[in-house]
C-alpha positions as CSV (number, residue, x, y, z in Angstrom):
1,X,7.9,13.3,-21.3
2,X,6.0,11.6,-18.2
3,X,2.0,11.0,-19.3
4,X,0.0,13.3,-16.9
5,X,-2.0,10.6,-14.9
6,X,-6.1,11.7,-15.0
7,X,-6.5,10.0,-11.7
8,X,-5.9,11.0,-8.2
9,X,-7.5,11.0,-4.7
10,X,-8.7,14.9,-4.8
11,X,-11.7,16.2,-6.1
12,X,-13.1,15.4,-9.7
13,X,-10.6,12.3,-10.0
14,X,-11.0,11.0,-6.8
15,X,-11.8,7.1,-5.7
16,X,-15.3,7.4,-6.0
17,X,-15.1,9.1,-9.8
18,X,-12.3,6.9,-10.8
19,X,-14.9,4.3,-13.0
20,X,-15.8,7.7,-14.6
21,X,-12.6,9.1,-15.9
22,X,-11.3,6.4,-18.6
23,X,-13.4,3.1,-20.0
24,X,-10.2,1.3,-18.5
25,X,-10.9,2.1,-15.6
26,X,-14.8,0.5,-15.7
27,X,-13.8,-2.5,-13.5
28,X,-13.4,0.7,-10.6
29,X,-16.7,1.1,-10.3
30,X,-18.3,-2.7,-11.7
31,X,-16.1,-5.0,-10.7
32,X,-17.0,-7.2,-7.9
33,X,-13.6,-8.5,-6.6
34,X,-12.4,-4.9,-5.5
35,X,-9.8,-4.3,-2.9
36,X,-9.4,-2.9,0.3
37,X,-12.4,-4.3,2.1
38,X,-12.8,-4.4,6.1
39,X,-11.5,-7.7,7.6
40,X,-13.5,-9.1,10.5
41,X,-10.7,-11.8,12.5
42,X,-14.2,-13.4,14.1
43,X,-15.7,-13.7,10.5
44,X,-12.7,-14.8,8.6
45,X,-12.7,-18.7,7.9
46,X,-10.2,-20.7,9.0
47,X,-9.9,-23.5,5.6
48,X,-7.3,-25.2,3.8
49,X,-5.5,-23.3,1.3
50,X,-2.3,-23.0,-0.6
51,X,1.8,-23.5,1.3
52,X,2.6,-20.2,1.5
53,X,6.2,-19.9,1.0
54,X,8.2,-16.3,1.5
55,X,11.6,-16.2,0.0
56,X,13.8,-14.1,1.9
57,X,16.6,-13.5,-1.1
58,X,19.3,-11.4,-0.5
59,X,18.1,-8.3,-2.3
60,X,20.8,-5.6,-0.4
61,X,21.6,-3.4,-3.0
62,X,20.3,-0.2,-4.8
63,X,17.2,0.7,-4.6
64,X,15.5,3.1,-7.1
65,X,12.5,5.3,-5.7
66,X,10.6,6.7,-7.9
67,X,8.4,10.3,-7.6
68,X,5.1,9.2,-8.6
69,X,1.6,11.5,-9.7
70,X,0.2,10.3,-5.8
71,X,3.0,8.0,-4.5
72,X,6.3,7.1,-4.2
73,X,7.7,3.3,-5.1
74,X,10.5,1.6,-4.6
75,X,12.0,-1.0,-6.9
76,X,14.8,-3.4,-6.8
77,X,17.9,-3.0,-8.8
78,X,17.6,-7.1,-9.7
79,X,14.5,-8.9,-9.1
80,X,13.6,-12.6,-6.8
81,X,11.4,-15.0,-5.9
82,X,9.5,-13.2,-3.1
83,X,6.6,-15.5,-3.0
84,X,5.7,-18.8,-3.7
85,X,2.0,-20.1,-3.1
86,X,1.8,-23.4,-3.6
87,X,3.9,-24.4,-7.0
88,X,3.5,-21.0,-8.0
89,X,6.0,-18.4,-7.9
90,X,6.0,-14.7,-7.8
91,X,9.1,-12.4,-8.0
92,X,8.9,-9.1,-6.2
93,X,8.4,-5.8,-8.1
94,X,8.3,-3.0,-5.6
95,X,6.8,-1.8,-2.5
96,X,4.8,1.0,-1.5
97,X,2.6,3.1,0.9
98,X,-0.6,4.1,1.3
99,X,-1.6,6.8,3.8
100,X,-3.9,5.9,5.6
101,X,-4.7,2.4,5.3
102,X,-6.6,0.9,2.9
103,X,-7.9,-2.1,5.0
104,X,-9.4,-2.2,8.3
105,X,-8.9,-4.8,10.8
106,X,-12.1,-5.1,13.1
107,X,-13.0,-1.6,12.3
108,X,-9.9,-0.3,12.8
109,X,-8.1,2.2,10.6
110,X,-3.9,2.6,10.7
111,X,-1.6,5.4,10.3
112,X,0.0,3.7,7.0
113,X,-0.3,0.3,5.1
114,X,2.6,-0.8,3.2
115,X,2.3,-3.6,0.1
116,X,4.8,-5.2,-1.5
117,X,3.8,-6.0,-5.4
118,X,4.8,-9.3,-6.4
119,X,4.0,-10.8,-10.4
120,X,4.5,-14.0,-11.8
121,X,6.4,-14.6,-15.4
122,X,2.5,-14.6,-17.0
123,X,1.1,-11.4,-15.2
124,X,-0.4,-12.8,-12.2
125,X,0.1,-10.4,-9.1
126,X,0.2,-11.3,-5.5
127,X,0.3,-8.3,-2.6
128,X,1.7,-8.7,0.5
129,X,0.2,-6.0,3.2
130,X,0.8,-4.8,6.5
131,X,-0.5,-2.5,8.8
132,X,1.9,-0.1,10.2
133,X,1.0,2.0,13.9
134,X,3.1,3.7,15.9
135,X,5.4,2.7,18.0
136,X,9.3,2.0,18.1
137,X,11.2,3.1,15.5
138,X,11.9,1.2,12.4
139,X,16.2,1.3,11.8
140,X,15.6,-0.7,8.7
141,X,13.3,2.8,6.9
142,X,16.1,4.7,8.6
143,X,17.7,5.5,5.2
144,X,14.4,5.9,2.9
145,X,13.1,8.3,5.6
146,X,16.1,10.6,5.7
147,X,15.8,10.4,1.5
148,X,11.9,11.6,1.5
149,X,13.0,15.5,1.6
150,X,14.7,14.5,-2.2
151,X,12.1,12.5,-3.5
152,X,8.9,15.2,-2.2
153,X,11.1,17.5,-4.6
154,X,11.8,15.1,-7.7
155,X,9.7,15.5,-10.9
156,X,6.8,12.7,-11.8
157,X,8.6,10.0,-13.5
158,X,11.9,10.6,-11.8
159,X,14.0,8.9,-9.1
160,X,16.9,8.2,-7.0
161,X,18.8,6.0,-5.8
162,X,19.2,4.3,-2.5
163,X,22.1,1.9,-2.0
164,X,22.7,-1.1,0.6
165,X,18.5,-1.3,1.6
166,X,16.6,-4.5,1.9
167,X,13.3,-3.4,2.1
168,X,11.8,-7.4,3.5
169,X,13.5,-5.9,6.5
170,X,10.9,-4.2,7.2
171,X,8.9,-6.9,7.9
172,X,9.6,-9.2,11.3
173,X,12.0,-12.1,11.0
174,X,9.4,-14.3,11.9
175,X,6.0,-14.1,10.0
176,X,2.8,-14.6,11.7
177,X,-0.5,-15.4,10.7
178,X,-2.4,-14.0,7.7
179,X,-5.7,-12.9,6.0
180,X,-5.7,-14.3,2.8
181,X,-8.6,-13.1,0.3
182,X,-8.9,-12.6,-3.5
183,X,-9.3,-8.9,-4.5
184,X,-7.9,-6.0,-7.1
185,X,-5.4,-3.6,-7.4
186,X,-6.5,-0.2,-5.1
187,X,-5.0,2.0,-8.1
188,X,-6.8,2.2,-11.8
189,X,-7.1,0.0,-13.7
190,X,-8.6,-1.7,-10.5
191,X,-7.0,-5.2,-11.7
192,X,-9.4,-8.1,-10.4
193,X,-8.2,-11.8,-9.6
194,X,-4.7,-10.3,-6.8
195,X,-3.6,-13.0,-4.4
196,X,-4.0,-10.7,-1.0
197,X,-2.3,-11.8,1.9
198,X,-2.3,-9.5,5.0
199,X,-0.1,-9.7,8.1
200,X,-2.5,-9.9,10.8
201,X,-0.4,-8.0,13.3
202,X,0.6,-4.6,12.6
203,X,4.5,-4.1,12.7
204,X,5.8,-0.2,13.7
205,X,6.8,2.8,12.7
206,X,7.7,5.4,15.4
207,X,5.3,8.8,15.1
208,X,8.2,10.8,13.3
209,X,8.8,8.2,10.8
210,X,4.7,8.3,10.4
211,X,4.6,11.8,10.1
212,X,7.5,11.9,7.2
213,X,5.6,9.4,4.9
214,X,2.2,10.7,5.6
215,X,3.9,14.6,4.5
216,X,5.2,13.1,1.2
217,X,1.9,11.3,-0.1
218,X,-0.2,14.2,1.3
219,X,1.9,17.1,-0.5
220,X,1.8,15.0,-3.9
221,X,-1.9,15.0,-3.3
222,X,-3.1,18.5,-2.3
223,X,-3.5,17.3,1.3
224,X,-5.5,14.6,0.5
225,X,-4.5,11.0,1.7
226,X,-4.0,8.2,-0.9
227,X,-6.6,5.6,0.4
228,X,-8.8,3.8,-1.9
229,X,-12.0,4.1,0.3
230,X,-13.4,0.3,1.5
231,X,-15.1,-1.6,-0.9
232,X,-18.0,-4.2,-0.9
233,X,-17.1,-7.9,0.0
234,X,-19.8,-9.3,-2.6
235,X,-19.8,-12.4,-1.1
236,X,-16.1,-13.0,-1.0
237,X,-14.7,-15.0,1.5
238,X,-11.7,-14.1,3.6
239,X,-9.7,-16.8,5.2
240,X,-7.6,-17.1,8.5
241,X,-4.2,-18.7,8.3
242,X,-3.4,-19.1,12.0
243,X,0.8,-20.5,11.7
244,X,3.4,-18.4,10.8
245,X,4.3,-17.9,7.2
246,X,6.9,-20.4,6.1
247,X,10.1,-18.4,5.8
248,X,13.3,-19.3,3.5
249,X,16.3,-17.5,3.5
250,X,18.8,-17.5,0.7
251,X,22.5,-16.0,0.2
């Protein structure tokens, strides 16, 4: 039996009551590296940091998506390296939406975000983000899209499974520049001490593929949108990496 989750994004166990509901969920409401945050591209420093490596693996095979309390999330039927920031390497877990997004870029706000949760063998977890806005359509969701009217009807805890789907195709071939800035997990516990790393340009979606994510994650949560509301920068820095992402592809 499936543990009934005592947070959400509607009324009493919304964002802003999440530090409230559970004492492990104190860092939601004390901690001081907290993620999203709004991400100024005329603020951010430009500095020298990490290689950033992304390991394109051949992960083509089935795909479980699991029916979450607030969410859906995707996972990998065999994990790989997905990341490597300077010696250290970080095998990708799954990836998910939020609806809308979590971060704003200049003041902006997006139609979706999507992160994809990678963790080192001790723990450690990295996110990579996007912002998604309409535009063409995406062939590469094609196949999770035409699954979503399954999974809005699976139980919590339950999932199905998707065959022949790369989900890093998604993401353009060629990856640009990033924001790179130390934060939390948006979900309870509220982590601290995630590797962010944010795509600074927004890759698309078209409007219908949009609107059939946006219907999932709003009927899990009464209507409500799963969006951690922004949270303070407390002196945090966010830096600017300018040249593409270093991109390896393996067999």
């Amino acid at each position: 039996m499936v543990e009934a989750q005592n947070w959400g994004y509607a009324c009493q166990n919304c964002p802003t009551n999440w530090g409230n509901l559970d004492a492990a969920f104190a860092a939601c409401r004390d901690g001081q590296m907290q993620t999203p945050i709004c991400i100024s591209s005329t603020d951010a420093r430009v500095g020298a940091l990490p290689d950033l490596l992304v390991k394109f693996e051949d992960l083509e095979g089935e795909f479980e998506v699991e029916r979450l309390a607030t969410n859906f999330e995707a996972f990998p039927e065999h994990q790989g390296i997905g990341l490597k920031i300077g010696d250290k390497e970080y095998n990708f877990v799954q990836f998910h939406f939020h609806s809308l997004s979590e971060h704003f870029l200049d003041g902006e706000q997006f139609p979706l975000e999507v992160h994809f949760v990678h963790k080192t063998a001790a723990g450690e977890l990295a996110v990579l983000g996007a912002f998604i806005k309409e535009g063409d359509k995406n062939d590469e969701i094609a196949e999770l899209i035409d699954s979503l009217d399954v999974v809005a009807a699976l139980e919590e805890g339950t999932h199905i499974v998707i065959e022949h789907f790369d989900p890093r195709k998604l993401l353009p071939e060629t990856l640009g520049g990033t924001f790179r800035y130390t934060g939390s997990t948006t979900t309870p516990p509220c982590v601290a001490d995630v590797e962010w790393l944010l795509l600074r340009e927004p890759i698309t979606f078209s409007g219908e593929q949009i609107d059939a994510i946006q219907t999932v994650i709003r009927g899990f949560n009464s209507g409500f949108d799963n969006n951690r509301p922004l949270q303070s920068h407390n002196g945090r820095t966010v830096f600017r990496v300018d040249a593409p992402m270093s991109v390896e592809h393996k067999p």
